[in-house]
Biotite code that builds the C-alpha atoms (Angstrom):
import biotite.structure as struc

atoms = struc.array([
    struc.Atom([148.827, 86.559, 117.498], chain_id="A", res_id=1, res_name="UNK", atom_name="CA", element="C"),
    struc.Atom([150.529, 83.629, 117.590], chain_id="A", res_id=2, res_name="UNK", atom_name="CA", element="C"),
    struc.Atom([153.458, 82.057, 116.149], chain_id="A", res_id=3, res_name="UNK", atom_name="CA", element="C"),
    struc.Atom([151.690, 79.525, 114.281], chain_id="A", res_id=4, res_name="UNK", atom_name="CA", element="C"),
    struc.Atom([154.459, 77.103, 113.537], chain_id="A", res_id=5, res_name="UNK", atom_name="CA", element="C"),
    struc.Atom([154.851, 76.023, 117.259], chain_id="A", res_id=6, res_name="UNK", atom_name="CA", element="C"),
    struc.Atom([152.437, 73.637, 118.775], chain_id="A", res_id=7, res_name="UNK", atom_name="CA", element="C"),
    struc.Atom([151.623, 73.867, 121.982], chain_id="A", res_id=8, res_name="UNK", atom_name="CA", element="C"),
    struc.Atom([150.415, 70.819, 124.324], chain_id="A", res_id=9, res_name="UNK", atom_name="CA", element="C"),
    struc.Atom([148.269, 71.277, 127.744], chain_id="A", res_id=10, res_name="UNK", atom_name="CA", element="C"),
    struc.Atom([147.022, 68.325, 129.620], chain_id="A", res_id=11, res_name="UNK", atom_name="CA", element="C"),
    struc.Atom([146.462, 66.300, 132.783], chain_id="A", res_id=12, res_name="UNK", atom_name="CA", element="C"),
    struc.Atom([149.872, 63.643, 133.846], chain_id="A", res_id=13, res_name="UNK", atom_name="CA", element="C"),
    struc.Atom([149.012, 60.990, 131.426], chain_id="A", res_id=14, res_name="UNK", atom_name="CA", element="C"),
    struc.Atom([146.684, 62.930, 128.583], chain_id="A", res_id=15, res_name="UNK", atom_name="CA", element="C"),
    struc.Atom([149.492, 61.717, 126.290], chain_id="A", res_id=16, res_name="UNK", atom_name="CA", element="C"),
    struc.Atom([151.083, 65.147, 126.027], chain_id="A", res_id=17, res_name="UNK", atom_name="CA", element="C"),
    struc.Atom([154.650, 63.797, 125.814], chain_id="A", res_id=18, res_name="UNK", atom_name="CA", element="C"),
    struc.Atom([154.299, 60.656, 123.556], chain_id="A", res_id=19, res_name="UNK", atom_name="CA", element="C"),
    struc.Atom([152.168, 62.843, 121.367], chain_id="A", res_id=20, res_name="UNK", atom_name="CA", element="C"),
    struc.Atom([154.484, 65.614, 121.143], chain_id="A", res_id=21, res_name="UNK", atom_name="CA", element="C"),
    struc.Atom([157.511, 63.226, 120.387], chain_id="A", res_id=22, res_name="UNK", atom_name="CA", element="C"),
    struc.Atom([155.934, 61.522, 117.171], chain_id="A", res_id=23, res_name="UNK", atom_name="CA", element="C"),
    struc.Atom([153.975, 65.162, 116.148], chain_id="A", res_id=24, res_name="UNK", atom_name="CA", element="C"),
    struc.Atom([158.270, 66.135, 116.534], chain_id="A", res_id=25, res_name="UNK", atom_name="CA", element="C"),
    struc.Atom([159.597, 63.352, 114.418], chain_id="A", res_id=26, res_name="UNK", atom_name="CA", element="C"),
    struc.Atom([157.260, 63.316, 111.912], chain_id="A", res_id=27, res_name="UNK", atom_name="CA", element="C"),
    struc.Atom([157.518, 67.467, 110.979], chain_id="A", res_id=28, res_name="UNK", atom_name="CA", element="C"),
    struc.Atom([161.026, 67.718, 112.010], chain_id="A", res_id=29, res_name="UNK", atom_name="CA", element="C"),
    struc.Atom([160.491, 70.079, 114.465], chain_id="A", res_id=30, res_name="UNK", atom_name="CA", element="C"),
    struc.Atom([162.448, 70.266, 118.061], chain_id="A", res_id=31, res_name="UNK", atom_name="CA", element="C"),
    struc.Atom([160.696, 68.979, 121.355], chain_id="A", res_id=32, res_name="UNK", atom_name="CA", element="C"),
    struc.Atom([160.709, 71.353, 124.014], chain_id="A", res_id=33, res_name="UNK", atom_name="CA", element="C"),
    struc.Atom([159.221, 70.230, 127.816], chain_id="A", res_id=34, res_name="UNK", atom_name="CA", element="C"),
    struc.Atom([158.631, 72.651, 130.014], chain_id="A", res_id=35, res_name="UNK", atom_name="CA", element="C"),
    struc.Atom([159.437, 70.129, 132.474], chain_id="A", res_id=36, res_name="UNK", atom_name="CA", element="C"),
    struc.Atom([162.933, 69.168, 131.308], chain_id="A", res_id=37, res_name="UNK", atom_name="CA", element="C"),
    struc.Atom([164.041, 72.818, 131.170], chain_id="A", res_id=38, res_name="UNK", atom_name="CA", element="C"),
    struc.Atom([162.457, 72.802, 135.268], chain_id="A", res_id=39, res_name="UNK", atom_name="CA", element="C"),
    struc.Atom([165.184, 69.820, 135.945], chain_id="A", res_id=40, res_name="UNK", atom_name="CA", element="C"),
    struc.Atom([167.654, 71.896, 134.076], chain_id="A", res_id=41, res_name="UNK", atom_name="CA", element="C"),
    struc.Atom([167.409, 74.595, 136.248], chain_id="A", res_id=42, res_name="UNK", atom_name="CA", element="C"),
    struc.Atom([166.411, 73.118, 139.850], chain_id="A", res_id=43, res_name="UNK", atom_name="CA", element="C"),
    struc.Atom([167.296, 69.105, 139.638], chain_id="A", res_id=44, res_name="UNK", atom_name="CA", element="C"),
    struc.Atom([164.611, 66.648, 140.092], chain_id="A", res_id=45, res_name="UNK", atom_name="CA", element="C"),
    struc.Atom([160.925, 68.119, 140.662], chain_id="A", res_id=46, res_name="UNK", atom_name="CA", element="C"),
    struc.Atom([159.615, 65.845, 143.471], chain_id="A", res_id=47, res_name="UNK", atom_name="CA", element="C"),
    struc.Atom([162.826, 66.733, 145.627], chain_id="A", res_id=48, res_name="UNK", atom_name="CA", element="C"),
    struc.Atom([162.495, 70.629, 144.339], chain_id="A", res_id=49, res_name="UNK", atom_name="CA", element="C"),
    struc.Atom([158.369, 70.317, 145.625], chain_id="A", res_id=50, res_name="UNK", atom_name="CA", element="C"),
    struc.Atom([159.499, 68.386, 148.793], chain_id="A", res_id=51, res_name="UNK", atom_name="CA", element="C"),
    struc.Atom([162.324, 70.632, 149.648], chain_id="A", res_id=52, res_name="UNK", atom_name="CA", element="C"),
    struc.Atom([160.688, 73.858, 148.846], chain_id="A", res_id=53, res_name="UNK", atom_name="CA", element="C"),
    struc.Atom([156.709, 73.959, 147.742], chain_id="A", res_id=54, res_name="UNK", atom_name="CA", element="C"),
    struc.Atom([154.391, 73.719, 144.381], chain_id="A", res_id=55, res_name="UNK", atom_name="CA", element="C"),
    struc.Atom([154.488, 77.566, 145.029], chain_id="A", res_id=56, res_name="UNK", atom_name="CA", element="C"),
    struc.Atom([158.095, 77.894, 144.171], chain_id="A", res_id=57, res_name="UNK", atom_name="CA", element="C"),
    struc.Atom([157.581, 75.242, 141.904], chain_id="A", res_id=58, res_name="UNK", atom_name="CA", element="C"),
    struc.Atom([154.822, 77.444, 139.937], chain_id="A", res_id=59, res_name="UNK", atom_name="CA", element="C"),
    struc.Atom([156.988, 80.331, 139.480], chain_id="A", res_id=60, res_name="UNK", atom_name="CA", element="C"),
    struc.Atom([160.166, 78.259, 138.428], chain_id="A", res_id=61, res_name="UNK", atom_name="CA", element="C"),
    struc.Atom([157.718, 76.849, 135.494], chain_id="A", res_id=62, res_name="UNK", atom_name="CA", element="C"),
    struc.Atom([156.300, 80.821, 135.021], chain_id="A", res_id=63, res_name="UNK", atom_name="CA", element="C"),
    struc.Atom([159.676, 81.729, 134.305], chain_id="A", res_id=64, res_name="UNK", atom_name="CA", element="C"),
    struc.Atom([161.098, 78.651, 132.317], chain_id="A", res_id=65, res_name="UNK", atom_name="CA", element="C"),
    struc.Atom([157.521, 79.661, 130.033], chain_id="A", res_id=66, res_name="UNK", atom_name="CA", element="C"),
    struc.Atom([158.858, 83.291, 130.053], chain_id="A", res_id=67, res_name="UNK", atom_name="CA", element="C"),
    struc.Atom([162.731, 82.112, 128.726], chain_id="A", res_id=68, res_name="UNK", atom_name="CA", element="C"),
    struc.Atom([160.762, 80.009, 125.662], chain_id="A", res_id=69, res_name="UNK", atom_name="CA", element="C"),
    struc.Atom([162.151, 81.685, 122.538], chain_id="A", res_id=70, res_name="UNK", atom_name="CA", element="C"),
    struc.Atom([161.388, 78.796, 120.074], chain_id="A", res_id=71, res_name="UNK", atom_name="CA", element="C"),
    struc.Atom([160.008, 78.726, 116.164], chain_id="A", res_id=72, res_name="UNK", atom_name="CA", element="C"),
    struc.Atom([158.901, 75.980, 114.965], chain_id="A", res_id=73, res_name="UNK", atom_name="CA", element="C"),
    struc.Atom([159.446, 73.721, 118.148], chain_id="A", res_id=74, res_name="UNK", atom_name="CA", element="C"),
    struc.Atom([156.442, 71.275, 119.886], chain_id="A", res_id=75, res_name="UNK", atom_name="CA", element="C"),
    struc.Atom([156.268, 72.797, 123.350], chain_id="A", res_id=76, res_name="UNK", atom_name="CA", element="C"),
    struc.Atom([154.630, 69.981, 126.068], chain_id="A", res_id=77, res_name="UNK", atom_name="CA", element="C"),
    struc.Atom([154.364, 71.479, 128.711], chain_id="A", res_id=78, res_name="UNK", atom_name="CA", element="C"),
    struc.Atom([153.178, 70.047, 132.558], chain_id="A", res_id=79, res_name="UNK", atom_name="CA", element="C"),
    struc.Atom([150.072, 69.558, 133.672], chain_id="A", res_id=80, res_name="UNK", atom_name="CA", element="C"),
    struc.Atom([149.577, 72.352, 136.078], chain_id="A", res_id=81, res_name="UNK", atom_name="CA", element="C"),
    struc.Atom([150.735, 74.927, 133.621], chain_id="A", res_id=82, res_name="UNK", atom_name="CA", element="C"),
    struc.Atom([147.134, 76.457, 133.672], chain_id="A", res_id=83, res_name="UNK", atom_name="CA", element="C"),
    struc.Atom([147.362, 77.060, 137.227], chain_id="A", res_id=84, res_name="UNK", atom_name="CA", element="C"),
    struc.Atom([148.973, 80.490, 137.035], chain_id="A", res_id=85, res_name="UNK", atom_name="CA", element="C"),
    struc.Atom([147.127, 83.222, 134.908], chain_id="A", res_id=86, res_name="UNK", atom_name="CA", element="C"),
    struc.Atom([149.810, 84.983, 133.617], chain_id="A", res_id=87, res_name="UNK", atom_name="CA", element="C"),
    struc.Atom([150.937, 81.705, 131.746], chain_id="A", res_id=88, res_name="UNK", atom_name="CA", element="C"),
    struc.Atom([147.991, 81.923, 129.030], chain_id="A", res_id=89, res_name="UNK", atom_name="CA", element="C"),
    struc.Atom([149.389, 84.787, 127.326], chain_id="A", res_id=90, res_name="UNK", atom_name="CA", element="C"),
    struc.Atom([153.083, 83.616, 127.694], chain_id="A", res_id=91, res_name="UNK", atom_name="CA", element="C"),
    struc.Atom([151.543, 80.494, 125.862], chain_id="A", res_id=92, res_name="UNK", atom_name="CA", element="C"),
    struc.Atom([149.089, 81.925, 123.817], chain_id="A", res_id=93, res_name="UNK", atom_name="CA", element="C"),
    struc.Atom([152.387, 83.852, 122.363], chain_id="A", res_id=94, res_name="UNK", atom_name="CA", element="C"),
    struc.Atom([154.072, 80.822, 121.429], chain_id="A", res_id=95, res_name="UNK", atom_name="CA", element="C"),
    struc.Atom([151.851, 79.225, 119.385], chain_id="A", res_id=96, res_name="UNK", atom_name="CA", element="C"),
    struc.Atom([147.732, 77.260, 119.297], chain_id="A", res_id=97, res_name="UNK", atom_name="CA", element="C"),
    struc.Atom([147.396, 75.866, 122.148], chain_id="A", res_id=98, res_name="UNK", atom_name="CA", element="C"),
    struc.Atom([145.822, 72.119, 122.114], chain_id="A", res_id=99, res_name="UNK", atom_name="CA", element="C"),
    struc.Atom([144.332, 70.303, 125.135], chain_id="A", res_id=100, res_name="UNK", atom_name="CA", element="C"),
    struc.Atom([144.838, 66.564, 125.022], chain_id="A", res_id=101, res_name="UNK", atom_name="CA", element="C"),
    struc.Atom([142.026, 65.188, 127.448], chain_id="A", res_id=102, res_name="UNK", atom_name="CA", element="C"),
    struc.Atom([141.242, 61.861, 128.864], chain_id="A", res_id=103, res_name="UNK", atom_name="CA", element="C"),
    struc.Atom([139.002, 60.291, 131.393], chain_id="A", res_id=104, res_name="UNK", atom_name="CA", element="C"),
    struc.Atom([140.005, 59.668, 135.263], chain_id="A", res_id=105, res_name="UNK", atom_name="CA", element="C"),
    struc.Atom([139.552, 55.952, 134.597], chain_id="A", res_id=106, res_name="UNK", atom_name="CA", element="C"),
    struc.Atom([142.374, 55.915, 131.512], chain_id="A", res_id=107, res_name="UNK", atom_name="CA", element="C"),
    struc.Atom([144.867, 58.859, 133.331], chain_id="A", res_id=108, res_name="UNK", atom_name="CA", element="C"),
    struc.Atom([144.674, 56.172, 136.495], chain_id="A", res_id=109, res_name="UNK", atom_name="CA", element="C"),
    struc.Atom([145.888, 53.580, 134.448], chain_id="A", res_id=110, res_name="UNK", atom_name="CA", element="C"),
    struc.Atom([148.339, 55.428, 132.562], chain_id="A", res_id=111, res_name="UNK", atom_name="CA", element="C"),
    struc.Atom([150.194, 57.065, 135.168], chain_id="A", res_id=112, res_name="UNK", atom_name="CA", element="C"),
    struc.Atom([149.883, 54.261, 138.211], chain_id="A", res_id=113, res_name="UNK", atom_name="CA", element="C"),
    struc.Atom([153.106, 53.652, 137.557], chain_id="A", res_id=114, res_name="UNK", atom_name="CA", element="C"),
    struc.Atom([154.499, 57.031, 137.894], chain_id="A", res_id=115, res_name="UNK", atom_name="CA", element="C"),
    struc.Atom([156.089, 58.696, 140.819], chain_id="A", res_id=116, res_name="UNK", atom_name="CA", element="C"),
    struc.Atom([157.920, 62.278, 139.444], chain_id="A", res_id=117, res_name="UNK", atom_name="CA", element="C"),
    struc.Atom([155.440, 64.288, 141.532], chain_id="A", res_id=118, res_name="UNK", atom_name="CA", element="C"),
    struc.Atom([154.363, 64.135, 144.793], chain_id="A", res_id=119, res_name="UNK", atom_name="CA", element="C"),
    struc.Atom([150.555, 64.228, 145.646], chain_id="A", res_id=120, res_name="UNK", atom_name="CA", element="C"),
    struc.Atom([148.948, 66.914, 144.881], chain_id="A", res_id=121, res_name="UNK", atom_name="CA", element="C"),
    struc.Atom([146.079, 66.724, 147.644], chain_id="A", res_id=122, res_name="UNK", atom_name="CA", element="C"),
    struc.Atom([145.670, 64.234, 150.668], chain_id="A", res_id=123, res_name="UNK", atom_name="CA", element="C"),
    struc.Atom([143.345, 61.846, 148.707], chain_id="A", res_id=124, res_name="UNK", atom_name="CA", element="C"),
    struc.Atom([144.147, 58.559, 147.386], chain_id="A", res_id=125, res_name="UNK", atom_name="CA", element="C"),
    struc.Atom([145.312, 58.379, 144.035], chain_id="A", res_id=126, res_name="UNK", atom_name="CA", element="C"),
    struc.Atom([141.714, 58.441, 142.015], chain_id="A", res_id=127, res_name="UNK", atom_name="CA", element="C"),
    struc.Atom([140.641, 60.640, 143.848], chain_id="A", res_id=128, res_name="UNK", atom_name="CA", element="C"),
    struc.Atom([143.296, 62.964, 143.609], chain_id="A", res_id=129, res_name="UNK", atom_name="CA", element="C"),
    struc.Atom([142.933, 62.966, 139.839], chain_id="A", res_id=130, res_name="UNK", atom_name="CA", element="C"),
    struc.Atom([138.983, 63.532, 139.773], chain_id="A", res_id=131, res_name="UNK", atom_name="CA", element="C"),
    struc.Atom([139.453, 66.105, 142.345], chain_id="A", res_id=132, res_name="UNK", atom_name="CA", element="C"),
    struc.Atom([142.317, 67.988, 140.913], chain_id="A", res_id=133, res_name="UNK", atom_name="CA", element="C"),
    struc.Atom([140.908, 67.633, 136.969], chain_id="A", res_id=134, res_name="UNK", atom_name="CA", element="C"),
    struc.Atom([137.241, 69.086, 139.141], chain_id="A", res_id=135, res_name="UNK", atom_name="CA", element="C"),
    struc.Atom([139.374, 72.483, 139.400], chain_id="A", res_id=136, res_name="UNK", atom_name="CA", element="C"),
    struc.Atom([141.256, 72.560, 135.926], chain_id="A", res_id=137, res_name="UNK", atom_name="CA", element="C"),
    struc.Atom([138.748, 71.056, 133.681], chain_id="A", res_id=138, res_name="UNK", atom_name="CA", element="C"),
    struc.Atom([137.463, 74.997, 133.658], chain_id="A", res_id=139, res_name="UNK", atom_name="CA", element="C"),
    struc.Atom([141.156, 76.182, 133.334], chain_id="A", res_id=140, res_name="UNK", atom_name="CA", element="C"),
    struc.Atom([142.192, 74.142, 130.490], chain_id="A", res_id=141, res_name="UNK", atom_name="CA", element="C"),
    struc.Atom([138.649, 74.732, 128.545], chain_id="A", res_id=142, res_name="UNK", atom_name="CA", element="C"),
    struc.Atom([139.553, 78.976, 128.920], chain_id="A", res_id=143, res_name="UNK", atom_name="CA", element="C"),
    struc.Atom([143.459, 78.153, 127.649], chain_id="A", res_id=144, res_name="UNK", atom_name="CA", element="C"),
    struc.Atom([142.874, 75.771, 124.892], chain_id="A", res_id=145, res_name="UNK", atom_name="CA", element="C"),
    struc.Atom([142.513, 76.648, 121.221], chain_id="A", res_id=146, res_name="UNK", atom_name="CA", element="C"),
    struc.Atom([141.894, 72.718, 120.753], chain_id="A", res_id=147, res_name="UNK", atom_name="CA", element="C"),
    struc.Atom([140.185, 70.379, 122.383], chain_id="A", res_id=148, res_name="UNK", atom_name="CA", element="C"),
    struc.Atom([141.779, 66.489, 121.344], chain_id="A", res_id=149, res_name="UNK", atom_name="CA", element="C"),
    struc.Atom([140.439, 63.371, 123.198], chain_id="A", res_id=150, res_name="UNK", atom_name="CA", element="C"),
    struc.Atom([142.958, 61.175, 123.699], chain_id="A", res_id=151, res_name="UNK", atom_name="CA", element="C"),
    struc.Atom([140.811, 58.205, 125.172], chain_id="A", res_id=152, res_name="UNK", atom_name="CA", element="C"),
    struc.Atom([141.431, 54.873, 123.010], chain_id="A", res_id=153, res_name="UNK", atom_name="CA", element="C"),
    struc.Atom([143.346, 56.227, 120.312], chain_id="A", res_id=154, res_name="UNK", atom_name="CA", element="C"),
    struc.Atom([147.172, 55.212, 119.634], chain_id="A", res_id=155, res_name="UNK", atom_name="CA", element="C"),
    struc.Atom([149.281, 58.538, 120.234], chain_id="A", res_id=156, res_name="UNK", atom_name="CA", element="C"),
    struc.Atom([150.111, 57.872, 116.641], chain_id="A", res_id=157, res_name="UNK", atom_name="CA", element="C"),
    struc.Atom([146.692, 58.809, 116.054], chain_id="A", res_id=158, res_name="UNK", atom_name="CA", element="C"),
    struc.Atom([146.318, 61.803, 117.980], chain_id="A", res_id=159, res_name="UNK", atom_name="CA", element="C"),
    struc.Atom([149.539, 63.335, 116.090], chain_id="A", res_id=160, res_name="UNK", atom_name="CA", element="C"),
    struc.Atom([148.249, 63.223, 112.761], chain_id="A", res_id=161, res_name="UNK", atom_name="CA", element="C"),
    struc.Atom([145.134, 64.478, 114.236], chain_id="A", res_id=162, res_name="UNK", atom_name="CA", element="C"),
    struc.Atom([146.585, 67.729, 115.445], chain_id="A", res_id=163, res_name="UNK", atom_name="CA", element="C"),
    struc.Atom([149.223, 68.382, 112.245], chain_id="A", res_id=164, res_name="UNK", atom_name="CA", element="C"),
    struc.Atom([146.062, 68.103, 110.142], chain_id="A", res_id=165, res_name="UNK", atom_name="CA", element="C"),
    struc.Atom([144.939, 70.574, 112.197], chain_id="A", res_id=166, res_name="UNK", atom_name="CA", element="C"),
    struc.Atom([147.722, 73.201, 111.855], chain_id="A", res_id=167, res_name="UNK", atom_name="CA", element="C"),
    struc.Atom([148.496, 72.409, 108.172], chain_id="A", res_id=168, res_name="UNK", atom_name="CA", element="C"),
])
């Protein structure tokens, strides 16, 4: 069972996960907790922590930063490859409904083409990478979520009301 006044976010880079999560924060008063801040907390910056060491260690770092969330109340966003470790769904599914903000290749490419906190996550060019890398967590996400929001051409604004209407 979980703790239904925390809202969890799961996504893709770019699903709109932490612009979401910010306004959903503001607007209930609640804290903002990224799973990804409390990583550069612990280890420094993530693409010199990947670089210097592997996604591997990387994983378990973000197992155990999942594992140290004691939060009520809070709007957890956490990083996109969150669903690639098992034993994260129950750590998650303890914290609170979990909601999967999805979005086509075509709008994550233009909203993260910009971006360079991670390093590549295959060998393919940058589309590619996405479609091949959402190929193998579509599935994951789908089994995690409690939620399914489509974040395509709607304002994050949107999408926020969206999901507090849907946790009351």
């Amino acid at each position: 069972m979980f703790k239904m006044s925390n809202i969890v976010l799961i996504g893709y880079r770019g699903s709109g996960k932490s612009s979401v999560g910010q306004i959903i924060a503001d607007k209930t008063r609640r804290k903002l907790i990224s799973t990804d801040d409390l990583i550069v907390e612990r280890v420094g910056p993530i693409r010199e922590f990947i670089e210097e060491n592997s996604w591997n260690k990387f994983r378990d770092i973000e197992t155990q930063v999942i594992d140290s969330i004691r939060a009520e109340n809070a709007i957890i966003d956490c990083g996109g490859g969150v669903i690639e470790r098992k034993e994260n769904l129950q750590l998650l599914r303890d914290l609170g409904p979990i909601f999967w903000l999805t979005a086509t290749e075509k709008t994550i490419a233009s909203r993260i083409k910009d971006s360079n906190h991670r390093p590549s996550l295959t060998d393919n060019d940058f589309v590619s990478e996405i479609s091949r890398v959402l190929k193998r967590r579509r599935p994951l996400y789908k089994k995690f979520a409690d939620y399914n929001i489509k974040t395509d051409q709607k304002s994050p604004q949107e999408l926020a009301q969206k999901i507090i209407r849907k946790t009351g």
